[in-house]
VOPAGU-2260 file (C-alpha; in pm, 1 decimal, decimal comma):
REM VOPAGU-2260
SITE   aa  ch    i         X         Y         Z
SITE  UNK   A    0       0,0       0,0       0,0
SITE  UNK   A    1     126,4     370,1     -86,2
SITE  UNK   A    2      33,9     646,4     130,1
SITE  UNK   A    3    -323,7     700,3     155,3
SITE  UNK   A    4    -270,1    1085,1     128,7
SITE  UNK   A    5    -126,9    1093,0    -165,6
SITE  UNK   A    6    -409,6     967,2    -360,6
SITE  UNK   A    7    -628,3    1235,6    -184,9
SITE  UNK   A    8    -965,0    1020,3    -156,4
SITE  UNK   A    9   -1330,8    1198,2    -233,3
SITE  UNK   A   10   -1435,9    1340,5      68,6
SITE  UNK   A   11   -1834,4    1368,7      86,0
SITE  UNK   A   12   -2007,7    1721,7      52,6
SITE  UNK   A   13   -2095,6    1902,2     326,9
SITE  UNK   A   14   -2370,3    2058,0     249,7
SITE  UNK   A   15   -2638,1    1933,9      -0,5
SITE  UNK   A   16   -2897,0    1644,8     -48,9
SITE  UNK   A   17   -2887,7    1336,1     123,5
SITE  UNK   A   18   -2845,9    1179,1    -209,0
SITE  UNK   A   19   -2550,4    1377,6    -264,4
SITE  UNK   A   20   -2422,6    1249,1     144,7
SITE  UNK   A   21   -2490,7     915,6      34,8
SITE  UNK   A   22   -2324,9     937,1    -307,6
SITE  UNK   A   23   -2048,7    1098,7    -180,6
SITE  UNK   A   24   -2012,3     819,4     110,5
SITE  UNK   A   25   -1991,6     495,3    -117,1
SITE  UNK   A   26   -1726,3     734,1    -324,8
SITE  UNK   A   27   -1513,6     746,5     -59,8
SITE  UNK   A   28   -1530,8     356,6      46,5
SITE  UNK   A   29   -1487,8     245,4    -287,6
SITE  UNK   A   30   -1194,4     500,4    -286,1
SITE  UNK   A   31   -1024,9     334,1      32,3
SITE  UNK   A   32   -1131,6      -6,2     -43,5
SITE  UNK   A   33    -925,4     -15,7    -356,9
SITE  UNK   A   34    -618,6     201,5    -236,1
SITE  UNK   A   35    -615,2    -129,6      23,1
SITE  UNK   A   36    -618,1    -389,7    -251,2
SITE  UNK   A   37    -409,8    -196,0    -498,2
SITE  UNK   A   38    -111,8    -376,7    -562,4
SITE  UNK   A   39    -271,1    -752,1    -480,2
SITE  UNK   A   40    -292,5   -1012,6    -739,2
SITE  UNK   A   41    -507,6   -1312,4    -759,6
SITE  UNK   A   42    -345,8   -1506,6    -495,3
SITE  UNK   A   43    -380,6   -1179,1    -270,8
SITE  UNK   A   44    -719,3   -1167,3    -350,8
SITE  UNK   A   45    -799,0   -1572,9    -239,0
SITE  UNK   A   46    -598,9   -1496,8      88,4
SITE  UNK   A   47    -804,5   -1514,4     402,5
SITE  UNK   A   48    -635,2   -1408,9     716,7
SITE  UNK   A   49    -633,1   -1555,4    1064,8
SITE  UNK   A   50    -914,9   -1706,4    1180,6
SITE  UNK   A   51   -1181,1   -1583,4     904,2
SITE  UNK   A   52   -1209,9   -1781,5     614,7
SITE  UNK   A   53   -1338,8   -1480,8     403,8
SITE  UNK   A   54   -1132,6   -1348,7     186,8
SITE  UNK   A   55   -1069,8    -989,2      12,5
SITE  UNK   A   56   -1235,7   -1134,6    -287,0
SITE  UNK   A   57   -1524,7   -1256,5    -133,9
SITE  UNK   A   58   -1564,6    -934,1     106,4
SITE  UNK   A   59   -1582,1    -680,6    -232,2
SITE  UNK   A   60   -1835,6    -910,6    -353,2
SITE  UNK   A   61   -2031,2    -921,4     -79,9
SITE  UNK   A   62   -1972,3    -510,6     -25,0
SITE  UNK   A   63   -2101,2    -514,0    -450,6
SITE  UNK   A   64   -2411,9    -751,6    -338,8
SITE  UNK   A   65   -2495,3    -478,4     -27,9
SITE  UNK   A   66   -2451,0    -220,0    -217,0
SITE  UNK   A   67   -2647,8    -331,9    -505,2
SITE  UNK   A   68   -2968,2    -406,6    -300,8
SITE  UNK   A   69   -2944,8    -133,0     -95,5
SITE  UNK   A   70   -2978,9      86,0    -363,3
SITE  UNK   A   71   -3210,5     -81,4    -523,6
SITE  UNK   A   72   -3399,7     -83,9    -215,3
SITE  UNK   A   73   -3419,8     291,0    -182,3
């Protein structure tokens, strides 16, 4: 991982809709979440660390699968 202020993540608005908090929100984690995995390859990806068996592959698709009925939901 580089340093996470270099990339200079989204930061959400503060002042606006709540669409635009929201919006500006999953920016942001999408932001971090792949400043963490840059860098990993496949193998990386399939690792799961101590006791979990999840692994960052299966968390992003389970963070996609959230995501994705969430907003569908609202």
């Amino acid at each position: 991982m580089t340093d996470p202020t270099a990339g200079a993540r989204p930061e959400p608005p503060l002042a606006g809709t709540e669409a635009a908090a929201v919006l500006g929100a999953l920016e942001r984690g999408r932001a971090t979440s792949a400043w963490k995995r840059s860098g990993l390859d496949a193998a990386g990806l399939r690792a799961a660390l101590g006791p979990s068996t999840i692994t960052l592959g299966g968390l992003l698709k389970r963070w996609a699968h959230v995501e994705d009925s969430h907003v569908a939901r609202l």
